[in-house]
N, C-alpha and C positions, 0 to 999 in steps of 0.2 A: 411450460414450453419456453426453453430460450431461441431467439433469434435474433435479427438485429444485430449480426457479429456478435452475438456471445453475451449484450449486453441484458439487462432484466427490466429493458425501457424502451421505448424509441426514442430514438436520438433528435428526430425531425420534431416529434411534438413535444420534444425539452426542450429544442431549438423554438419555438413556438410561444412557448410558455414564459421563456425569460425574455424574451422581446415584447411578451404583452407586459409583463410584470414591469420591469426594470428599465427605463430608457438610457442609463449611462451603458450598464452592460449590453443593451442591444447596440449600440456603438463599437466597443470594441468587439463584438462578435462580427461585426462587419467589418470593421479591418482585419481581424484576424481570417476571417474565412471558414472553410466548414469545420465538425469536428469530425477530427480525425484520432483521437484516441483509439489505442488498437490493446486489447486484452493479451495477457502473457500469457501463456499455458500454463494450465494445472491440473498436476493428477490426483495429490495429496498434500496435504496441507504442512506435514512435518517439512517434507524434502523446500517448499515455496519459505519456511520461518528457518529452518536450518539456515537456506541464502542469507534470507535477511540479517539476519545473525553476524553473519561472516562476512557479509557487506556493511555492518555499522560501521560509518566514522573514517573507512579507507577510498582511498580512490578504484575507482573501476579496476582498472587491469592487477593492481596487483590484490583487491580480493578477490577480482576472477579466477587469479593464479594462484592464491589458498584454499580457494573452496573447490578449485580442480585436483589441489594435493589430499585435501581430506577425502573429498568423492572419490577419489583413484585406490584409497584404505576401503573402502566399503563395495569393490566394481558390484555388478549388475544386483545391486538390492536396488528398493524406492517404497516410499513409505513405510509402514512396520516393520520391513525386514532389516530396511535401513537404522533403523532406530535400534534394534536390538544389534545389529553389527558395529555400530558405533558403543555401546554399551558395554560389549565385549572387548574392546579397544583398551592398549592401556596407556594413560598419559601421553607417555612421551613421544610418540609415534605423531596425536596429535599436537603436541607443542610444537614438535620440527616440522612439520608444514606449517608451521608458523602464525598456529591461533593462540592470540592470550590469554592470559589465567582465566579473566573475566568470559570470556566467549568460550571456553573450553567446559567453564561452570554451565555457562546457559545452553551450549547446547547439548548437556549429559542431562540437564534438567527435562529441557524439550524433549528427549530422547524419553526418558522414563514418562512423564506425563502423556506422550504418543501411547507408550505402550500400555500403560493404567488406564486409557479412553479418554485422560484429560480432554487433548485434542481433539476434535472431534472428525469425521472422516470429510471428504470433501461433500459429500452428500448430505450429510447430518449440519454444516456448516452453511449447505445453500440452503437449508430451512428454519436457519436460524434469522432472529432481526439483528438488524446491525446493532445494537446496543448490546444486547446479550451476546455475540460474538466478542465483538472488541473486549466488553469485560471478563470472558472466559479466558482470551488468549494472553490477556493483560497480564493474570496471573502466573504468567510461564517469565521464568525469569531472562533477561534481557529483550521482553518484549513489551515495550508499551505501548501508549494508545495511537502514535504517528503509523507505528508500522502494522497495529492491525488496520488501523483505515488505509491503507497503503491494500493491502491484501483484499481489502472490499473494494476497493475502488478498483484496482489492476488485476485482480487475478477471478473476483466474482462478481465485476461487472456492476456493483450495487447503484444505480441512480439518483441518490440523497446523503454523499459523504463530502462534511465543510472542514476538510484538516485544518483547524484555524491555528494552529500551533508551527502550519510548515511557515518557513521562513520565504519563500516561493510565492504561495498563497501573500502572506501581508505585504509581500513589496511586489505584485501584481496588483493591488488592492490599491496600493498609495499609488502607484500606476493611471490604473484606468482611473480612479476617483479622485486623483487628482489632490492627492493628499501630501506635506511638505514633507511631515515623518513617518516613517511604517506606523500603523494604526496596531493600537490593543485588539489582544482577541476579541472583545466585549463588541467591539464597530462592526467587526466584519460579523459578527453571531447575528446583530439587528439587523443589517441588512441583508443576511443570507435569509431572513424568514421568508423575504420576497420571494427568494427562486426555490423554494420547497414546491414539489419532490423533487426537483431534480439539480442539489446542489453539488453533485459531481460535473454536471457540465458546466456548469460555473468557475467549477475548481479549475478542470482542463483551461479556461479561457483566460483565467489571472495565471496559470503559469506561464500560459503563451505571453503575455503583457509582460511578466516579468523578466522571461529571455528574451524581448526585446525585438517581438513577432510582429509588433502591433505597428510598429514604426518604419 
């Protein structure tokens, strides 16, 4: 059963848990104030890694405005039908909406491992554990492990994801902790053992430190 808006936790007794665990972070969790993380929607798991895809590396608006050029070549598919319409596509069509070589490879890839079961469907996905997720999707080319925690953490809700790799995460970390240089992944992994299970609301609360929430 999900509820709790969508999450696969409560939020109150994560709230709970890292106030007993942790006395820095129940600090900034009081300046910061509640958590307010809100889930994206998702129906299928291709159309949520295609975005991702075509949002690596660009600013907002204008890969809004190329993933609106590609989606507008495939109108009313989503999920597998989407995958084999893009499959069907040929190059250049997708070039001039203006995806690069590299994103044009990853997401023909994605497309085909959609349609072979690689990917797995969004249902088959919430019954999966986070490890085994992230390393399946990992295998899909221009997806690594930031942007499947990214998809556990945003789109399924998961309650124990530490992206120690985001750059967000370690300078919310030298933040609240009080630290002079962003910390190695290695500091924030020992100290994340404290707020297990619940090192997604953890995550949300160094980002908020980091965009400068807390102050």
């Amino acid at each position: 059963m999900r509820d709790n808006d969508g999450f696969d936790f409560d939020p109150e007794a994560a709230l709970r848990h890292l106030r007993a665990s942790d006395a820095t972070l129940a600090k900034l969790i009081d300046r910061t104030g509640p958590f307010r993380m809100e889930l994206k929607t998702a129906t299928n798991l291709f159309d949520v890694l295609a975005e991702a895809i075509v949002y690596q590396q660009l600013h907002a608006r204008a890969a809004a405005s190329i993933h609106g050029r590609v989606r507008a070549l495939m109108p009313r598919t989503r999920g597998a039908s989407a995958a084999r319409a893009l499959s069907a596509l040929a190059d250049e069509p997708l070039r001039a909406a203006g995806l690069s070589r590299s994103k044009l490879l990853a997401l023909r890839d994605l497309a085909l491992r959609t349609l072979d079961g690689h990917v797995p469907t969004l249902a088959q996905a919430r019954r999966m554990d986070d490890d085994a997720l992230i390393e399946r999707l990992s295998e899909i080319r221009g997806i690594g492990r930031w942007t499947a925690q990214m998809v556990l953490i945003f789109r399924l809700g998961r309650p124990d994801v530490l992206p120690v790799d985001d750059y967000g995460i370690r300078k919310g970390f030298a933040i609240a902790f009080r630290k002079r240089e962003i910390p190695e992944r290695a500091v924030i992994e020992k100290r994340g053992e404290r707020w297990r299970p619940f090192r997604t609301v953890a995550s949300w609360y160094l980002w908020r430190a980091a965009e400068g929430g807390t102050e």
